[in-house]
C-alpha positions in Angstrom: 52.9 -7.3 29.0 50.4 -5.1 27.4 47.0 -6.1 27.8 45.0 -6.6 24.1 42.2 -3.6 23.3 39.5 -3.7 20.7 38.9 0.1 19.6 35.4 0.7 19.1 34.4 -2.4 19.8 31.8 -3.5 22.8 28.4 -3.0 24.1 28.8 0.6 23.9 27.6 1.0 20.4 24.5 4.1 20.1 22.8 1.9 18.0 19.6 4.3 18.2 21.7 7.0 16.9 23.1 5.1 14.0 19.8 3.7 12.7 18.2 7.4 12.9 20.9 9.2 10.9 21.0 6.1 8.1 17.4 6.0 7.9 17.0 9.7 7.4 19.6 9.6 4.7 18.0 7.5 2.6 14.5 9.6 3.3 16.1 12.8 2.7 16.0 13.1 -1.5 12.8 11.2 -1.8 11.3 13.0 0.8 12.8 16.6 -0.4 11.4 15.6 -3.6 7.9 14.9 -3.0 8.0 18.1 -1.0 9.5 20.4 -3.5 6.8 19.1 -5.8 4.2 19.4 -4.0 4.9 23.2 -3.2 5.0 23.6 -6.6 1.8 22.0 -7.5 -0.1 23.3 -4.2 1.3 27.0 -5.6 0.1 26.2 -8.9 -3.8 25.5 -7.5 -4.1 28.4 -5.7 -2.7 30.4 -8.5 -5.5 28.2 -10.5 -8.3 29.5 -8.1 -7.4 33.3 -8.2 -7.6 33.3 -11.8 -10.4 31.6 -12.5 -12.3 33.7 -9.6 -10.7 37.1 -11.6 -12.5 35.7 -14.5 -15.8 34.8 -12.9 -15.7 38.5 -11.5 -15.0 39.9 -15.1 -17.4 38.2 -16.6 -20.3 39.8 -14.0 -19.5 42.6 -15.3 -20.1 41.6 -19.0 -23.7 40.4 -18.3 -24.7 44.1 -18.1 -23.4 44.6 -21.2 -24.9 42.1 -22.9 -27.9 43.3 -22.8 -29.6 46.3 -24.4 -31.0 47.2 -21.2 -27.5 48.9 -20.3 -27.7 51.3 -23.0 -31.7 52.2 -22.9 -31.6 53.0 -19.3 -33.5 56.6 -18.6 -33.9 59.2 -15.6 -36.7 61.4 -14.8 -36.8 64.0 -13.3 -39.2 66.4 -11.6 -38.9 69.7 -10.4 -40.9 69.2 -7.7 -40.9 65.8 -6.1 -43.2 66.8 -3.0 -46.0 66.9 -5.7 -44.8 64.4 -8.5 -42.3 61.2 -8.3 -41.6 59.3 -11.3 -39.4 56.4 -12.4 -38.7 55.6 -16.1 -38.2 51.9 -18.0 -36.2 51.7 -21.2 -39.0 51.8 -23.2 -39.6 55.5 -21.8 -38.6 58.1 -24.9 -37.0 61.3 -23.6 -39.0 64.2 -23.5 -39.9 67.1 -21.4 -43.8 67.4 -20.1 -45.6 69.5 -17.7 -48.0 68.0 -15.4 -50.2 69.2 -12.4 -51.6 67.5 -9.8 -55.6 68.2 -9.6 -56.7 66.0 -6.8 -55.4 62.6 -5.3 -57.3 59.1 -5.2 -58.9 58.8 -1.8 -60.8 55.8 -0.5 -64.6 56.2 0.5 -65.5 55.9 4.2 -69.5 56.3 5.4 -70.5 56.6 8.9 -73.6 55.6 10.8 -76.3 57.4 12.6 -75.0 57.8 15.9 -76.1 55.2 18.5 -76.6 55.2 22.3 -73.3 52.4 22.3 -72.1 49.3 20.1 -74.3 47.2 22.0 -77.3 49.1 20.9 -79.8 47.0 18.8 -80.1 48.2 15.4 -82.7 45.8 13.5 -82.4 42.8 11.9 -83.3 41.8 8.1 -80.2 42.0 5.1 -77.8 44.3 4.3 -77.1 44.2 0.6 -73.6 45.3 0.1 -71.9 46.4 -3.1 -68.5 47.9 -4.5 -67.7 47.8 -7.5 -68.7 45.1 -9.4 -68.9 42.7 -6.7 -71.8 42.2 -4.3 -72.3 40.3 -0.8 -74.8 39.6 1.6 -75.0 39.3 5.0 -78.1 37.9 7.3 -78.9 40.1 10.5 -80.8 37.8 13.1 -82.5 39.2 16.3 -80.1 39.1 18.7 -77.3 39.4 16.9 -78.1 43.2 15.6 -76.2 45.4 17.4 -73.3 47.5 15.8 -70.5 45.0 17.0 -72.4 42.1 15.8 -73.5 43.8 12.3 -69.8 45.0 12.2 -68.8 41.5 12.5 -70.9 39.7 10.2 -69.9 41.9 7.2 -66.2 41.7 8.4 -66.9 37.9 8.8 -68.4 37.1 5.2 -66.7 35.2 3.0 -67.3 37.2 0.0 -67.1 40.4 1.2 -64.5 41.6 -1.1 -62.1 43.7 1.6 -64.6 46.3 3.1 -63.6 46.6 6.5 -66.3 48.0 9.3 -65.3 49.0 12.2 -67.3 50.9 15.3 -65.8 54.5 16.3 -67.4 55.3 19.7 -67.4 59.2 19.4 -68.7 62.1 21.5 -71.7 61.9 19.9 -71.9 58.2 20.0 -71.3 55.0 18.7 -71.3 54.7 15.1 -70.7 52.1 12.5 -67.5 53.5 9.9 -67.1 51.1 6.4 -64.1 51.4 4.3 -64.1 50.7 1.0 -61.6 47.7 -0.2 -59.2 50.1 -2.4 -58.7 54.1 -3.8 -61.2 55.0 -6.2 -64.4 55.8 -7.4 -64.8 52.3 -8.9 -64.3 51.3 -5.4 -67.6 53.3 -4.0 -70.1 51.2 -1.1 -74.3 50.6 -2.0 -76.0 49.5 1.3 -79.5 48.4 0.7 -81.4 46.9 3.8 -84.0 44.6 2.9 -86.3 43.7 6.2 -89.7 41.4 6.9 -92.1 43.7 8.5 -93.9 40.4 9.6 -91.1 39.3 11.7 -92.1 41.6 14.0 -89.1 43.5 14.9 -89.4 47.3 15.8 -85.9 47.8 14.9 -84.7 49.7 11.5 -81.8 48.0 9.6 -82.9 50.7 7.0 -80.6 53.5 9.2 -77.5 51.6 7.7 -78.4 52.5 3.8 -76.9 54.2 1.7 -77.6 55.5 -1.9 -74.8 57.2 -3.9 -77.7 58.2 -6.6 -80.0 59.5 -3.7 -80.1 62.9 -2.5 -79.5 62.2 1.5 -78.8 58.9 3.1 -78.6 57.4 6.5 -75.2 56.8 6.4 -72.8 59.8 5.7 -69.5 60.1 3.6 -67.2 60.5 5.8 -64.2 60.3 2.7 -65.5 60.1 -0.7 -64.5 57.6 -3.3 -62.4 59.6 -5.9 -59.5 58.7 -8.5 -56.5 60.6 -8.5 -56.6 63.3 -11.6 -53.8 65.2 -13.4 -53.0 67.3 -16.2 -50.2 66.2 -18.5 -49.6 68.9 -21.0 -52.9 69.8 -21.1 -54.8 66.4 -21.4 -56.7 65.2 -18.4 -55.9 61.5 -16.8 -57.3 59.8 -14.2 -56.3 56.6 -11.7 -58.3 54.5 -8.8 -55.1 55.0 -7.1 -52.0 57.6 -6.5 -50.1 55.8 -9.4 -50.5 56.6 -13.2 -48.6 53.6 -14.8 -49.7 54.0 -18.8 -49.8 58.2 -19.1 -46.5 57.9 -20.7 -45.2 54.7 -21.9 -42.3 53.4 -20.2 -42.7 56.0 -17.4 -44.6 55.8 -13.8 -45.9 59.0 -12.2 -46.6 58.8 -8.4 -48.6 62.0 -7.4 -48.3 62.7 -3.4 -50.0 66.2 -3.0 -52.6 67.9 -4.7 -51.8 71.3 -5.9 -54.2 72.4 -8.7 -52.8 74.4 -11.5 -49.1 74.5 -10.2 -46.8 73.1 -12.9 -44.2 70.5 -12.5 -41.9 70.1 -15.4 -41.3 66.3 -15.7 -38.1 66.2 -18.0 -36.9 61.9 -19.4 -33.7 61.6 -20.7 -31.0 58.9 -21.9 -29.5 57.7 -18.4 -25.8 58.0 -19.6 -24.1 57.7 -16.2 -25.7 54.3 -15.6 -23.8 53.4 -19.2 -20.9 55.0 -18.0 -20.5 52.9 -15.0 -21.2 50.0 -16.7 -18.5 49.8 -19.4 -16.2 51.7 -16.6 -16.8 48.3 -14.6 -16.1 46.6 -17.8 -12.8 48.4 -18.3 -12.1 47.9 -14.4 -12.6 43.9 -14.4 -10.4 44.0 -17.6 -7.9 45.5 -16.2 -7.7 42.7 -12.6 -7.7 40.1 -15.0 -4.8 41.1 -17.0 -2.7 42.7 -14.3 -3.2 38.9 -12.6 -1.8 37.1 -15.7 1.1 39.2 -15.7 1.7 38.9 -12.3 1.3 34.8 -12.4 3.8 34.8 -15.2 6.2 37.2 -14.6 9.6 36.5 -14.3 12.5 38.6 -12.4 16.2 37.8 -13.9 17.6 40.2 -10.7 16.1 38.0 -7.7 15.3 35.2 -10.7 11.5 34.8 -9.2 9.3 33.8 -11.4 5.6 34.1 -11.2 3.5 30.6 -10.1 2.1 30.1 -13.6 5.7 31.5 -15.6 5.3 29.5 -19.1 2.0 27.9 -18.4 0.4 27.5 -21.7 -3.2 27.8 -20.2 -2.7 31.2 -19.0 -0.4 32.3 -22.1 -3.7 31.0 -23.9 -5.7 33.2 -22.1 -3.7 36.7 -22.1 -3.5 35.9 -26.0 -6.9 35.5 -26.6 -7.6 38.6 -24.2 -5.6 40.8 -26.5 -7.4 39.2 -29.6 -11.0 40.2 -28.6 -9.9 43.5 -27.4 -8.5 43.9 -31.0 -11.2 42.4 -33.0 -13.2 45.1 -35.0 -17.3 44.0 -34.8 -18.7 42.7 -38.2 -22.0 45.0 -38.8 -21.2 48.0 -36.9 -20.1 51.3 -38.3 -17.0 51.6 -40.0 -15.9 54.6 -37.1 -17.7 52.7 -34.3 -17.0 49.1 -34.5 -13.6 48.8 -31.9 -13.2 49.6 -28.2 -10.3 52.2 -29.5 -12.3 54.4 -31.4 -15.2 54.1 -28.7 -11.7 55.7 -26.8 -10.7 53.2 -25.1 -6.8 51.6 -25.9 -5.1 48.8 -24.9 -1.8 49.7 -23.5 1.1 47.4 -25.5 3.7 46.8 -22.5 1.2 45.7 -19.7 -2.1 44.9 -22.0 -4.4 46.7 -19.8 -7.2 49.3 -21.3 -7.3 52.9 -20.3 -10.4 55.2 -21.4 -10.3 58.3 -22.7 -13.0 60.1 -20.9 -13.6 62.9 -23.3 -13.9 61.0 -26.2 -15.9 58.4 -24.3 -18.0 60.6 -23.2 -19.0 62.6 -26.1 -19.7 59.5 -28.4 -22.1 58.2 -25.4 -23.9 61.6 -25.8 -24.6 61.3 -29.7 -24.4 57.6 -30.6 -25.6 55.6 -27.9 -27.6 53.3 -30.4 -24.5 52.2 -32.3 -22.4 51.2 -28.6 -25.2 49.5 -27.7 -24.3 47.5 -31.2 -20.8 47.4 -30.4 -21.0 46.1 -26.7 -24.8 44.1 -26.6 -26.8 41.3 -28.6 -25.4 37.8 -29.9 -22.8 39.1 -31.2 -21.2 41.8 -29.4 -18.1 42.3 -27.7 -19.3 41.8 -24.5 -21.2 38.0 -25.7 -17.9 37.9 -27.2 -15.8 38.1 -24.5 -18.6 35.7 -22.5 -18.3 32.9 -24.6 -14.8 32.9 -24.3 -14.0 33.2 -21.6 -17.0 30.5 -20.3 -14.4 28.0 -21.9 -12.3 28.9 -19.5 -13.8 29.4 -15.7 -16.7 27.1 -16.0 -17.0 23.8 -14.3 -15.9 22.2 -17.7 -13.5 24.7 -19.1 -10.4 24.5 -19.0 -8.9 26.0 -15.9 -10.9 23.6 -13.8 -9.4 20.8 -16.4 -6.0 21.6 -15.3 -6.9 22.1 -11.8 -8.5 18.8 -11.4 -5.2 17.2 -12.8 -3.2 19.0 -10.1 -5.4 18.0 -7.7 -4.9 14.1 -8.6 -0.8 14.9 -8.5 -1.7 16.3 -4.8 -3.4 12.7 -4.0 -0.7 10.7 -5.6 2.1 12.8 -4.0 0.4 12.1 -0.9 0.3 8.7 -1.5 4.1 8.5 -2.1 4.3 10.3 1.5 2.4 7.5 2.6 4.4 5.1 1.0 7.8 6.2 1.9 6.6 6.5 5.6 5.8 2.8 5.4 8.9 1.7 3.7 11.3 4.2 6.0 9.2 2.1 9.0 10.6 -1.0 7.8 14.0 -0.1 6.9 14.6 1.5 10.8 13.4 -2.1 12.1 15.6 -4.3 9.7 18.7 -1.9 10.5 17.9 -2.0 14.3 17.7 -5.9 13.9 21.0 -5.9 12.2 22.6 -3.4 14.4 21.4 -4.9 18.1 22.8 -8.2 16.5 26.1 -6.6 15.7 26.1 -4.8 19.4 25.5 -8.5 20.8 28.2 -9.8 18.5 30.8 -6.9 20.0 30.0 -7.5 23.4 30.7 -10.8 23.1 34.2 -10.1 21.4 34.7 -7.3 24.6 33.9 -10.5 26.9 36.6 -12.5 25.0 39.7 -9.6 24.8 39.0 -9.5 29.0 39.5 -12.8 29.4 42.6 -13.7 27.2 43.8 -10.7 28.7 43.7 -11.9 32.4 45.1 -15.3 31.6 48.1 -13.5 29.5 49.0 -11.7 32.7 49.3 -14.9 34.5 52.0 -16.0 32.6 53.9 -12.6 33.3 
């Protein structure tokens, strides 16, 4: 008799198996959907952050436009910069001058009588000390009178204004060198030593005076105190120092050799290049920007790509508004003068990015730099224009950190789904384990049962 089977019943059941693969189908869509989402919103942030750091970038380039200082930039230049150097602020006009260098500021330096060394007693007393306008003292006690010390003591004073002494210890000797504080005749050293013949000291302070009125002093001029002098087309200017700051407004001449009666030709003019540049950069920044938007929202019907911000309405805002200000003729400004396209610079309609045409730019920069200074500069210029716009737009409240702080709470709540599926996948594999070891208990014991009728059936055979 045949014995009785139970297909696919027993102990045998992978009931590890079977709770994985049911488990995982019910994650799968969720799952695939928070994933897919998140991509998308993940894609959409970084494409958030590349355009708002496009703008940022453009708009450095704006705040040189903005001002007037871009257009009123000058150069000068010499024809002989061993002699002259010069530098020139917007205020500078252009112009052509000659100048010569006659002699340069030097600073004064007067030297002792030479004494047997530094140690060498000199006499004691005062030494009145002026330079300038400004006047010190310093006390020399017996004892305290040799060179070193009377070097110290005026180094030492609290008023001294900057003269420095030091001692030289020469062939001849040791002497005592001062050095006035600065460059300049208004800079020149007085030493008057005041003594008490009663204190009975047969020293003579009176070897370290000098006189600049007096016909022969003690002390020597080692350097004298003299301002630099030029000629600037003719007129005669002087400075305590090597640098002539108000000879011509808005322009600083540093002379660096005297060369008496030799002519440099000092020539200022409009610094066009520097203007150049700076709408050039303008034009360049314009261009990233716009070449980004298209790129974000681009769409490709062959590999049907689209771009990570194809039909966002923030960047759609942005290219539109883009082309408006590029567009927008400036209230105020010449009737031939007030667009970037007669400036010659175009807007190209398939792509919206600007190209320049050089020659035209270039000669309208040479003859009417005034009026684009109008056109780009002040409140209300393009390049303010263009600011203020676009401020509504990368700035901590515009509105591409608006819509980037949204995405950013989808990221958290996605994540918190993830987190919450995880949880709810946890339970489900231990109910369906529960349920499944109960069923593999249930089978073995039916396994148990079929073996057992089984052997008693083939008794009765």
């Amino acid at each position: 008799m045949a014995g009785l089977t139970t297909n696919g019943l027993g102990s045998g059941l992978d009931v590890n198996s079977l709770v994985t693969q049911l488990v995982q189908a019910e994650r799968a869509p969720t799952a695939s959907r928070i994933s897919a989402r998140e991509t998308k919103v993940q894609s959409r942030l970084s494409a958030y952050g590349g355009l708002r750091a496009t703008v940022a970038e453009f708009q450095e380039t704006l705040k040189k436009l903005q001002s007037e200082t871009a257009f009123k930039a000058r150069t000068a230049q010499v024809s002989n910069d061993t002699l002259v150097k010069a530098t020139a602020g917007t205020q500078a006009v252009p112009g052509l001058y000659n100048v010569s260098v006659e002699a340069l500021a030097t600073t004064q330096k007067l030297a002792s009588p030479a004494f047997a060394a530094a140690t060498t007693s000199v006499g004691t007393g005062r030494l009145d000390i002026s330079a300038g306008t400004v006047n010190f003292s310093v006390n020399i006690a017996a004892g305290n009178d040799s060179l070193s010390n009377i070097r110290d003591a005026i180094n030492n004073a609290s008023d001294n204004p900057g003269i420095r002494a030091t001692v030289i210890n020469a062939s001849t000797g040791s002497h005592l060198v001062l050095t006035a504080a600065g460059s300049g005749s208004a800079q020149g050293i007085s030493i008057n030593a005041v003594f008490d013949p009663l204190s009975g000291d047969t020293g003579d302070l009176g070897q370290l005076n000098y006189n600049p009125a007096a016909g022969s002093n003690p002390m020597e001029v080692k350097t004298p105190a003299a301002d630099a002098r030029i000629l600037l087309d003719g007129f005669t200017l002087t400075s305590p120092t090597n640098t002539f700051s108000n000879a011509i407004d808005g322009v600083t001449l540093v002379v660096a050799k005297a060369s008496p009666g030799e002519k440099v030709t000092l020539n200022i003019n409009e610094d066009r290049a520097s203007t150049r540049q700076a709408i050039d950069q303008f034009v360049a920044g314009y261009n990233k920007l716009q070449t980004q938007i298209n790129t974000l929202t681009a769409y490709n019907p062959t590999t049907q790509v689209a771009g990570q911000l194809q039909g966002d309405a923030v960047t759609q805002r942005l290219a539109s508004v883009l082309k408006s200000e590029i567009n927008t003729a400036l209230a105020g400004a010449a009737l031939d003068l007030d667009s970037l396209a007669e400036l010659g610079i175009s807007s190209q309609a398939k792509t919206g990015t600007l190209t320049v045409n050089a020659t035209r730019l270039d000669a309208v920069l040479s003859t009417r730099m005034s009026e684009v200074s109008t056109l780009f500069s002040g409140s209300s210029g393009l390049a303010s224009r263009f600011a203020q716009m676009l401020d509504g737009y990368a700035s901590t409240t515009g509105v591409i950190e608006g819509r980037s702080s949204s995405l950013r709470t989808e990221v958290k709540s996605l994540s918190a789904q993830k987190q919450a599926l995880d949880l709810r996948m946890t339970a489900l594999d231990a109910r369906y384990r529960k349920q499944f070891t109960a069923l593999d208990s249930l089978l073995a014991g039916f396994s148990n049962t079929s073996s057992f009728l089984t052997q008693q059936l083939a008794k009765l055979s």
